[in-house]
LUMLUMDREN-2810 file (N, C-alpha, C; in Angstrom, 1 decimal):
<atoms>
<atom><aa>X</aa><ch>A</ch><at>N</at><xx>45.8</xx><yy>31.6</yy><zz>-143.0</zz></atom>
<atom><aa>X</aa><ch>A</ch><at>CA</at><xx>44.6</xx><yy>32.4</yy><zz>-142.8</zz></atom>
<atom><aa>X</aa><ch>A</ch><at>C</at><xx>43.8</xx><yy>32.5</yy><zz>-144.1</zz></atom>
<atom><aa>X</aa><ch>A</ch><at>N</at><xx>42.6</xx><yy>32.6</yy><zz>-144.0</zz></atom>
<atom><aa>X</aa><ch>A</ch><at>CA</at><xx>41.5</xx><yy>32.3</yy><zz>-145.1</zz></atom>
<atom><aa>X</aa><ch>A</ch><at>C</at><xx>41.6</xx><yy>33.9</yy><zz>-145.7</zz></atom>
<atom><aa>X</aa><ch>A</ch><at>N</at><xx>41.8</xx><yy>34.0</yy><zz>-147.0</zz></atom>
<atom><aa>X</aa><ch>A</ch><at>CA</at><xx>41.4</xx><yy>35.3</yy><zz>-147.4</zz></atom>
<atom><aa>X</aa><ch>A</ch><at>C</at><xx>40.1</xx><yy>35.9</yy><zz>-147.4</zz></atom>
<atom><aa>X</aa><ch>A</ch><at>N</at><xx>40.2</xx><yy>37.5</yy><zz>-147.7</zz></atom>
<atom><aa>X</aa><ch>A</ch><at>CA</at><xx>39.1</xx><yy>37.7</yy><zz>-147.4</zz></atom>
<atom><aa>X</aa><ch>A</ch><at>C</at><xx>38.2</xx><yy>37.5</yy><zz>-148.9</zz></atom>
<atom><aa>X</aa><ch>A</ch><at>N</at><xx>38.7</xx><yy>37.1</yy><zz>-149.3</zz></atom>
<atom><aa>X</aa><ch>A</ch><at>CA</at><xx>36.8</xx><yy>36.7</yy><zz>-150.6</zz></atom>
<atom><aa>X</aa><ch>A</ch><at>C</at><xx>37.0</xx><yy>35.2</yy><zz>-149.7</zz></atom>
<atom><aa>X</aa><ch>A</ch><at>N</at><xx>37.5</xx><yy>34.3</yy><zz>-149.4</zz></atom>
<atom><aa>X</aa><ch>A</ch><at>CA</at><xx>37.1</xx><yy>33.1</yy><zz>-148.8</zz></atom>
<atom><aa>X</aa><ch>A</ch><at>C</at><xx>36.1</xx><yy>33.3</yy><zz>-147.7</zz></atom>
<atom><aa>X</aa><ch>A</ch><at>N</at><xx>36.4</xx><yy>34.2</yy><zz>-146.9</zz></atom>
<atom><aa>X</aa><ch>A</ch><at>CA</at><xx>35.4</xx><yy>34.3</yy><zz>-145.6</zz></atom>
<atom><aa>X</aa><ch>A</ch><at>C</at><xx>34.1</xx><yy>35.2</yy><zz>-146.0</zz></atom>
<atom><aa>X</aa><ch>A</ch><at>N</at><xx>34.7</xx><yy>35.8</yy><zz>-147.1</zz></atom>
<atom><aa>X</aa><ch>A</ch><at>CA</at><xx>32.9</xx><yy>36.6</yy><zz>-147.6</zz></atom>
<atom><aa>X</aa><ch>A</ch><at>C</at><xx>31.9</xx><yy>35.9</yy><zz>-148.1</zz></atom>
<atom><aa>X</aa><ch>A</ch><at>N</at><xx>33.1</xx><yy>34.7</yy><zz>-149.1</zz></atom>
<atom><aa>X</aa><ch>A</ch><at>CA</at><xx>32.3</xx><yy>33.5</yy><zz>-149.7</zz></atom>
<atom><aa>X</aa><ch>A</ch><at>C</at><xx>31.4</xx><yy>32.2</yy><zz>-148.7</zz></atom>
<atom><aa>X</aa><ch>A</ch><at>N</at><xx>32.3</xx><yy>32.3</yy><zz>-147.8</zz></atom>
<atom><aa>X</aa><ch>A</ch><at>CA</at><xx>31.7</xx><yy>30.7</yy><zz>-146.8</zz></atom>
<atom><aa>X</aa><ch>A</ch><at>C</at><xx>30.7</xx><yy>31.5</yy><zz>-145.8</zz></atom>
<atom><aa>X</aa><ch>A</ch><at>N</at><xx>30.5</xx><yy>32.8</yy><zz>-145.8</zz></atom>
<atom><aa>X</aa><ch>A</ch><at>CA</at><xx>29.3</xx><yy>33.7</yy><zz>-145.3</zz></atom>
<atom><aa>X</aa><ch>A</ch><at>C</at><xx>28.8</xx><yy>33.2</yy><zz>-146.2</zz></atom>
<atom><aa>X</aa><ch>A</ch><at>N</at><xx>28.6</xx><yy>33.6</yy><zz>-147.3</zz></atom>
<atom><aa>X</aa><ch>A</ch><at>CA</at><xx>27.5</xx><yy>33.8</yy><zz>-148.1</zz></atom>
<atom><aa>X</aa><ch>A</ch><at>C</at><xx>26.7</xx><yy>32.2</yy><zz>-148.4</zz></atom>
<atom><aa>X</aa><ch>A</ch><at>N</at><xx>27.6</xx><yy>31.4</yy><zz>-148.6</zz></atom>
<atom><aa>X</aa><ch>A</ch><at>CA</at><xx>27.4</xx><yy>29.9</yy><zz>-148.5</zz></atom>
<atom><aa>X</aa><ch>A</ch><at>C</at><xx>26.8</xx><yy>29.6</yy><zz>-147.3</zz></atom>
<atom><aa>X</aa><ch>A</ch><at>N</at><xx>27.3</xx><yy>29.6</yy><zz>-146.1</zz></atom>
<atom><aa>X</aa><ch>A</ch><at>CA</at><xx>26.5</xx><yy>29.2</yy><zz>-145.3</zz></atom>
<atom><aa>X</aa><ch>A</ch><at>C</at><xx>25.1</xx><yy>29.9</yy><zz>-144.8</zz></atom>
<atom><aa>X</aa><ch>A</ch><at>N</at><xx>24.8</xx><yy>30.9</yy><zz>-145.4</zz></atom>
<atom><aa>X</aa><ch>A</ch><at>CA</at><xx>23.3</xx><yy>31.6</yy><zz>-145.4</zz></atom>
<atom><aa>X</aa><ch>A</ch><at>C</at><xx>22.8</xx><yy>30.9</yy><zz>-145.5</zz></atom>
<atom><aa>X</aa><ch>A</ch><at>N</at><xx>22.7</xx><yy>30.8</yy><zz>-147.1</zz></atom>
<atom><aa>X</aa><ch>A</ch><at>CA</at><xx>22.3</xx><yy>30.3</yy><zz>-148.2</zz></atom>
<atom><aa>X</aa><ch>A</ch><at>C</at><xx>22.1</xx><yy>28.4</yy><zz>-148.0</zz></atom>
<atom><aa>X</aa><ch>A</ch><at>N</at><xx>22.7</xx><yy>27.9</yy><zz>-147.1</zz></atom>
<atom><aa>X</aa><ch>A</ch><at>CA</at><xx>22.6</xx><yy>26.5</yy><zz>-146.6</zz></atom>
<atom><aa>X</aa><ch>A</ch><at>C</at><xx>21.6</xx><yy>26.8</yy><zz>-145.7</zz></atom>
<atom><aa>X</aa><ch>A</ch><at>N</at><xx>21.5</xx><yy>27.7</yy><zz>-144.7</zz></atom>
<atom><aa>X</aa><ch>A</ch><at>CA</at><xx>21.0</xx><yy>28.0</yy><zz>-143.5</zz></atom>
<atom><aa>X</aa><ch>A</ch><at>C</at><xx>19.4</xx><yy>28.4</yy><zz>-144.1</zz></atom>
<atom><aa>X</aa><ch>A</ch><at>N</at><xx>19.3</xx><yy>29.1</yy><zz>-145.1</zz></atom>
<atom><aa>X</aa><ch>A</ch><at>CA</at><xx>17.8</xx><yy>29.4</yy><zz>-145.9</zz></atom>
<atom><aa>X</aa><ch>A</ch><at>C</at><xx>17.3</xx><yy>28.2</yy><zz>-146.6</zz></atom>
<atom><aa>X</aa><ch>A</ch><at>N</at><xx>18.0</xx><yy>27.2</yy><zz>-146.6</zz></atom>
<atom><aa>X</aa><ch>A</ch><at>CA</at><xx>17.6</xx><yy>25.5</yy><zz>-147.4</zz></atom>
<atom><aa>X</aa><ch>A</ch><at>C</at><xx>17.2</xx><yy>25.1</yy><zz>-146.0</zz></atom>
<atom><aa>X</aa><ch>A</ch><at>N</at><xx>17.4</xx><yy>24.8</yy><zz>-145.0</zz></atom>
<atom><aa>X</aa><ch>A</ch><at>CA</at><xx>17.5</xx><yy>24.2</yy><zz>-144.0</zz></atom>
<atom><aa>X</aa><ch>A</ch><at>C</at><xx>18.3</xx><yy>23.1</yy><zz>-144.5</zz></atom>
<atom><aa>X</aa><ch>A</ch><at>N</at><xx>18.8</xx><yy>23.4</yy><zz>-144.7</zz></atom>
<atom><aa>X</aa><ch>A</ch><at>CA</at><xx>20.6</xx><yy>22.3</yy><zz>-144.5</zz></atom>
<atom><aa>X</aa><ch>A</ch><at>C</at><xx>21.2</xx><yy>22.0</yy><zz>-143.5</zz></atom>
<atom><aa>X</aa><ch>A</ch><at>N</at><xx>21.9</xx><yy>21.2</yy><zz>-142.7</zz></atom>
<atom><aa>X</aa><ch>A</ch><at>CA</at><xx>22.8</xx><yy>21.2</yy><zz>-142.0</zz></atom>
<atom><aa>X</aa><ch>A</ch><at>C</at><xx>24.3</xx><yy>21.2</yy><zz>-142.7</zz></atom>
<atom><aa>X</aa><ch>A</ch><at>N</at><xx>25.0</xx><yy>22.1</yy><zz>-141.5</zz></atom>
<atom><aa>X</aa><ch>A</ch><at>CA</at><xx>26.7</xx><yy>22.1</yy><zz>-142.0</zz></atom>
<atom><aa>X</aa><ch>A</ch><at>C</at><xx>26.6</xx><yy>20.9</yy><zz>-141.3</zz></atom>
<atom><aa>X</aa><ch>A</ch><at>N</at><xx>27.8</xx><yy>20.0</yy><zz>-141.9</zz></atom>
<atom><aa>X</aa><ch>A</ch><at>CA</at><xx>28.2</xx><yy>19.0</yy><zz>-140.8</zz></atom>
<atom><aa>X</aa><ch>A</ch><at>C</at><xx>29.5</xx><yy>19.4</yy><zz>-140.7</zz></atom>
<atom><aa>X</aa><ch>A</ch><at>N</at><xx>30.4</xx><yy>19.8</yy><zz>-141.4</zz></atom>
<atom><aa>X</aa><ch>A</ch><at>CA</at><xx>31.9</xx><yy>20.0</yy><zz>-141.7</zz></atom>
<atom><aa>X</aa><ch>A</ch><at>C</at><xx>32.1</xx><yy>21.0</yy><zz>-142.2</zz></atom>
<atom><aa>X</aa><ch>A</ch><at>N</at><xx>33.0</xx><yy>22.2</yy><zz>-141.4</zz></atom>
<atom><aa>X</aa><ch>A</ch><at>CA</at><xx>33.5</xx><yy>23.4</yy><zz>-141.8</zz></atom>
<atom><aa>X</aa><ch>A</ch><at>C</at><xx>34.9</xx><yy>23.2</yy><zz>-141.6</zz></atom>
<atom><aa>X</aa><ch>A</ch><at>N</at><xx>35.8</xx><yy>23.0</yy><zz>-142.6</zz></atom>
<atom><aa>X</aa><ch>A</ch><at>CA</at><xx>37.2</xx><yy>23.0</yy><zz>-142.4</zz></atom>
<atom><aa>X</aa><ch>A</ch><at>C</at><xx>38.1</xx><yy>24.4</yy><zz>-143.2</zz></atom>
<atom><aa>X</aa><ch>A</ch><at>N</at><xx>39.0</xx><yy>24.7</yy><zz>-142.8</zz></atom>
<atom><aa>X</aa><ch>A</ch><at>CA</at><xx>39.8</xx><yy>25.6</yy><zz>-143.2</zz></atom>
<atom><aa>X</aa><ch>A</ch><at>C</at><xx>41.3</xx><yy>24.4</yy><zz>-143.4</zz></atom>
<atom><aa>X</aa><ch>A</ch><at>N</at><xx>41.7</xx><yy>24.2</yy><zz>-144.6</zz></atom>
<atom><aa>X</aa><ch>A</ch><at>CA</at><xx>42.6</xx><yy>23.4</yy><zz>-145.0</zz></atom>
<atom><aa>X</aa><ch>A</ch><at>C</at><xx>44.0</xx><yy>24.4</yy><zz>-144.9</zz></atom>
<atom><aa>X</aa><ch>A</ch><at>N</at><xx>45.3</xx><yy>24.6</yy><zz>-144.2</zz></atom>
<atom><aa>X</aa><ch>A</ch><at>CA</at><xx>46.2</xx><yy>25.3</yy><zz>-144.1</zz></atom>
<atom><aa>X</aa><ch>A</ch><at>C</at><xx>47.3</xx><yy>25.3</yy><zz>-145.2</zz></atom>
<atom><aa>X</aa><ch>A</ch><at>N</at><xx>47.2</xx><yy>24.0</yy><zz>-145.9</zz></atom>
<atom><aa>X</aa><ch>A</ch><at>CA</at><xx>48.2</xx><yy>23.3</yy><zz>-146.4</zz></atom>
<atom><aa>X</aa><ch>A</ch><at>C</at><xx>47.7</xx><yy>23.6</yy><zz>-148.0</zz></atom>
<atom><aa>X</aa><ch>A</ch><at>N</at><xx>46.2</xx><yy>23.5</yy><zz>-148.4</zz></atom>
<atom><aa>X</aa><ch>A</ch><at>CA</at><xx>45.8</xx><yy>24.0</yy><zz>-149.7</zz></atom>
<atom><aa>X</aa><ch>A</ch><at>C</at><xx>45.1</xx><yy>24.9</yy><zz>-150.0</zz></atom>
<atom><aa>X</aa><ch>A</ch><at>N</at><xx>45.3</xx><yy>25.8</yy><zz>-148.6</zz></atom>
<atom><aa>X</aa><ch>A</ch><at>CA</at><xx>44.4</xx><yy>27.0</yy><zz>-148.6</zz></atom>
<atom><aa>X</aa><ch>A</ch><at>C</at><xx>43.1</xx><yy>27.3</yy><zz>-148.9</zz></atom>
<atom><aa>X</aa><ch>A</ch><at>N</at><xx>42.8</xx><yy>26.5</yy><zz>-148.6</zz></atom>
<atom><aa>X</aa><ch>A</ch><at>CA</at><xx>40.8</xx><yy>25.8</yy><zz>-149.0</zz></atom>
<atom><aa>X</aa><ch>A</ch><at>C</at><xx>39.9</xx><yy>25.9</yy><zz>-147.8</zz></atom>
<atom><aa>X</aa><ch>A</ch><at>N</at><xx>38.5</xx><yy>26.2</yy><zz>-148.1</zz></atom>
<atom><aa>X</aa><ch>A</ch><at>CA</at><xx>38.1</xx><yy>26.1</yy><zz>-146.9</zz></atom>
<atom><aa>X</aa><ch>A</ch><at>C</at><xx>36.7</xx><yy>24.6</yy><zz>-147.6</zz></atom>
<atom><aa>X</aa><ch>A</ch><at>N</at><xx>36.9</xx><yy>24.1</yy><zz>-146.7</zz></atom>
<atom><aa>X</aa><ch>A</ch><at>CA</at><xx>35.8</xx><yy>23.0</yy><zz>-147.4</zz></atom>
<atom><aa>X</aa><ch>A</ch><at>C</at><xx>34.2</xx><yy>23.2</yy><zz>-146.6</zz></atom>
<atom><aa>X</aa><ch>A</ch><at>N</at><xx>33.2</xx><yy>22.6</yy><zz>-147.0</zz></atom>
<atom><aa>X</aa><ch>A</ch><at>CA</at><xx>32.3</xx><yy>22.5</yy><zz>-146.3</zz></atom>
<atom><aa>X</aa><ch>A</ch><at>C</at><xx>31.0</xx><yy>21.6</yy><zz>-146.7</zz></atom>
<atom><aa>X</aa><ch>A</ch><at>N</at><xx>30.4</xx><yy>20.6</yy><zz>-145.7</zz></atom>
<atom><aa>X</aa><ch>A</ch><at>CA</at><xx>30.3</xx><yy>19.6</yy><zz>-146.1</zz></atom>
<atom><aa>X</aa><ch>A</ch><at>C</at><xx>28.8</xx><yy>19.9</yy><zz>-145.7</zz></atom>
<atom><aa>X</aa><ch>A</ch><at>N</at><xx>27.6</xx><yy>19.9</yy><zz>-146.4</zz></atom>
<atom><aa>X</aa><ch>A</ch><at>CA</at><xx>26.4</xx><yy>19.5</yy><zz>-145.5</zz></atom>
<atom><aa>X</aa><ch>A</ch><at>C</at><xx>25.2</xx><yy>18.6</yy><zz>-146.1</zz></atom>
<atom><aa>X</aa><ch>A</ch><at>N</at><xx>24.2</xx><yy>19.0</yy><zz>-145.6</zz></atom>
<atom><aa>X</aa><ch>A</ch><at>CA</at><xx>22.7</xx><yy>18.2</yy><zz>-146.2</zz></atom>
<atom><aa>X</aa><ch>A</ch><at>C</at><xx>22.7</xx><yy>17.4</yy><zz>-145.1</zz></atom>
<atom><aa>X</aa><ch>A</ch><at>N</at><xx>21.2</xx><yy>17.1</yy><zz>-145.1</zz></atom>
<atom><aa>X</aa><ch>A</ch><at>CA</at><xx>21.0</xx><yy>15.4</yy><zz>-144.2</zz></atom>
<atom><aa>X</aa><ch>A</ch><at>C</at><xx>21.6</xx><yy>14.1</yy><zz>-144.4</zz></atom>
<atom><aa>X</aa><ch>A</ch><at>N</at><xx>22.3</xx><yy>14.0</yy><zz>-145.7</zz></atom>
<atom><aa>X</aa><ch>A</ch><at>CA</at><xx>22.9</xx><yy>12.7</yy><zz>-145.9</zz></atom>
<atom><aa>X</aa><ch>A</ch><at>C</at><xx>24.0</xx><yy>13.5</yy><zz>-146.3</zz></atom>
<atom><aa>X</aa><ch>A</ch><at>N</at><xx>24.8</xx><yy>14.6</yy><zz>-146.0</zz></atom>
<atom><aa>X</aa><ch>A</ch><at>CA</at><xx>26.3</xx><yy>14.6</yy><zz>-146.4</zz></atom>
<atom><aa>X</aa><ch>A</ch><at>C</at><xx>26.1</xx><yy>15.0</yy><zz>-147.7</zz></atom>
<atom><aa>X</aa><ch>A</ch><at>N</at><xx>25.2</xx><yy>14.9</yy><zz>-148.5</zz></atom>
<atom><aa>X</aa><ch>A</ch><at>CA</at><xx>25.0</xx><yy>15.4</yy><zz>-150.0</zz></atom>
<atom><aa>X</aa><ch>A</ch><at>C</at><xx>25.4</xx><yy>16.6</yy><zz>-150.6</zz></atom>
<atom><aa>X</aa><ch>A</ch><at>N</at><xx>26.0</xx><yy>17.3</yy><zz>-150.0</zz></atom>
<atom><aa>X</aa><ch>A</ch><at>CA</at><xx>26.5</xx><yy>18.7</yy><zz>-150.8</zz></atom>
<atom><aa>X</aa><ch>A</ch><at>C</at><xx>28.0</xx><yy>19.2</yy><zz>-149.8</zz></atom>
<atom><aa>X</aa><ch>A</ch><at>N</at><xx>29.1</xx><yy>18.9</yy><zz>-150.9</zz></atom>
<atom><aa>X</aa><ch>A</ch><at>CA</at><xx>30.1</xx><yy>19.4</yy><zz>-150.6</zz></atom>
<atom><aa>X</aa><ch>A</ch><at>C</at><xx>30.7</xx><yy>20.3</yy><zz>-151.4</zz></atom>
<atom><aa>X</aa><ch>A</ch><at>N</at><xx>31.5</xx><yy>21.7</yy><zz>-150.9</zz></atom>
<atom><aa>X</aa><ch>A</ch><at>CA</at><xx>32.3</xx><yy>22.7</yy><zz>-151.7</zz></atom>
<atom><aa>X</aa><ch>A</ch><at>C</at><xx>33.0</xx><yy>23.3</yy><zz>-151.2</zz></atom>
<atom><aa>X</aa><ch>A</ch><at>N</at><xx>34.1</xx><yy>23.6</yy><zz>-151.9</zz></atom>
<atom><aa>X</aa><ch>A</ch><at>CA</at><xx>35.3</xx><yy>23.9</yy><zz>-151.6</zz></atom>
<atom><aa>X</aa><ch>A</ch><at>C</at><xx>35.5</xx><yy>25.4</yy><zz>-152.2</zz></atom>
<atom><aa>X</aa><ch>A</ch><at>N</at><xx>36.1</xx><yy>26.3</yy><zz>-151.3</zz></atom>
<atom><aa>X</aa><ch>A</ch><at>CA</at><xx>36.2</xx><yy>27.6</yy><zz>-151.7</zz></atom>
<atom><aa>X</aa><ch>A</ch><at>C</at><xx>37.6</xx><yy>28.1</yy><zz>-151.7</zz></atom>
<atom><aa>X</aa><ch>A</ch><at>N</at><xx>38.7</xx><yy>28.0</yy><zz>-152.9</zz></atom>
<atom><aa>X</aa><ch>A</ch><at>CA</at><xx>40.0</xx><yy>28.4</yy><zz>-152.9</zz></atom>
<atom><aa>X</aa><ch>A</ch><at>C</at><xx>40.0</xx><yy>29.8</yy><zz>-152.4</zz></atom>
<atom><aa>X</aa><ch>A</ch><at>N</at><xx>41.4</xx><yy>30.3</yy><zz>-152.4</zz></atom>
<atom><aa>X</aa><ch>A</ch><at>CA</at><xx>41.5</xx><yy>31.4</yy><zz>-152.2</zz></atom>
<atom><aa>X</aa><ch>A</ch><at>C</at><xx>40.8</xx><yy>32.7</yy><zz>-153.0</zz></atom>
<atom><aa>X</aa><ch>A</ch><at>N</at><xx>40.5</xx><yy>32.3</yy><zz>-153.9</zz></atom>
<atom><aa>X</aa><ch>A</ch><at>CA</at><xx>40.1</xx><yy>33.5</yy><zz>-155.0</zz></atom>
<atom><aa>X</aa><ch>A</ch><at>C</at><xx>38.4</xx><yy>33.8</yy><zz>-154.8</zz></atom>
<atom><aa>X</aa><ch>A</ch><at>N</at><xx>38.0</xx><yy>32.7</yy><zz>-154.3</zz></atom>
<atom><aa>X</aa><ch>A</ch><at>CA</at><xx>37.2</xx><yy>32.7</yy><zz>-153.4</zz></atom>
<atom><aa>X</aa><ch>A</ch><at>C</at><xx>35.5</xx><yy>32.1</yy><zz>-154.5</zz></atom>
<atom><aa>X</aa><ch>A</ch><at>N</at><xx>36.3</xx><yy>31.7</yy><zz>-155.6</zz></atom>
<atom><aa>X</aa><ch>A</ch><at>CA</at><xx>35.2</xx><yy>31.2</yy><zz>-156.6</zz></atom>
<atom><aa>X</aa><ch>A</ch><at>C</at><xx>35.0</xx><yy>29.7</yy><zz>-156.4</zz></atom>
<atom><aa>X</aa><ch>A</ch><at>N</at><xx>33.9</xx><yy>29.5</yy><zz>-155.4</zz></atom>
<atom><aa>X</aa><ch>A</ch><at>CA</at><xx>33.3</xx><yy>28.0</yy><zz>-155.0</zz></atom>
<atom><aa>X</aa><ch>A</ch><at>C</at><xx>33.0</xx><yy>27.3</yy><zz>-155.7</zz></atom>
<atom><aa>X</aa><ch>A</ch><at>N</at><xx>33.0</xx><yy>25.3</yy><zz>-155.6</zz></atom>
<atom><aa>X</aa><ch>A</ch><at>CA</at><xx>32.6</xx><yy>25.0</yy><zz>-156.3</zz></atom>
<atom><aa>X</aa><ch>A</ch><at>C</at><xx>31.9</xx><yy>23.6</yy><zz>-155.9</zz></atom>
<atom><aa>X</aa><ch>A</ch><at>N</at><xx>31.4</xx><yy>22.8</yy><zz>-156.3</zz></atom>
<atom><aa>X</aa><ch>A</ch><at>CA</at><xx>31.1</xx><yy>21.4</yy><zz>-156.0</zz></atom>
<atom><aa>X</aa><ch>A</ch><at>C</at><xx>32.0</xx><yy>20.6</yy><zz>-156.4</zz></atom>
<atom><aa>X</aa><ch>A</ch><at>N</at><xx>32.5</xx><yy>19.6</yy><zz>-154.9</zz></atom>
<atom><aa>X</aa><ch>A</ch><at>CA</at><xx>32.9</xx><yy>18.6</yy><zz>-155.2</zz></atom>
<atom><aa>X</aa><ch>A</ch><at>C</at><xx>32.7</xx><yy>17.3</yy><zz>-155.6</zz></atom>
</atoms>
């Protein structure tokens, strides 16, 4: 299960995509590295990954 700064963080992230007019294309919750990833833009151009501690970053 995603901690809670991860799900406060991929809120706040996906606002914040949603106020760019971005698309998400990929919202994953990774079980195994405890990551939530998320992939968007028109060309797939912005990906970040949000550990548990909940401090995001670009990949």
């Amino acid at each position: 299960m995603p901690t809670y700064q991860q799900c406060l963080q991929a809120l706040i992230l996906s606002q914040w995509l949603s106020n760019c007019y971005q698309p998400i294309n990929v919202y994953r919750y990774d079980s195994q590295q405890e990551t939530i990833y998320i992939q968007a833009g028109e060309e797939d151009n912005i990906a970040l990954i949000i550990p548990p501690d909940g401090e995001w970053r670009f990949v």
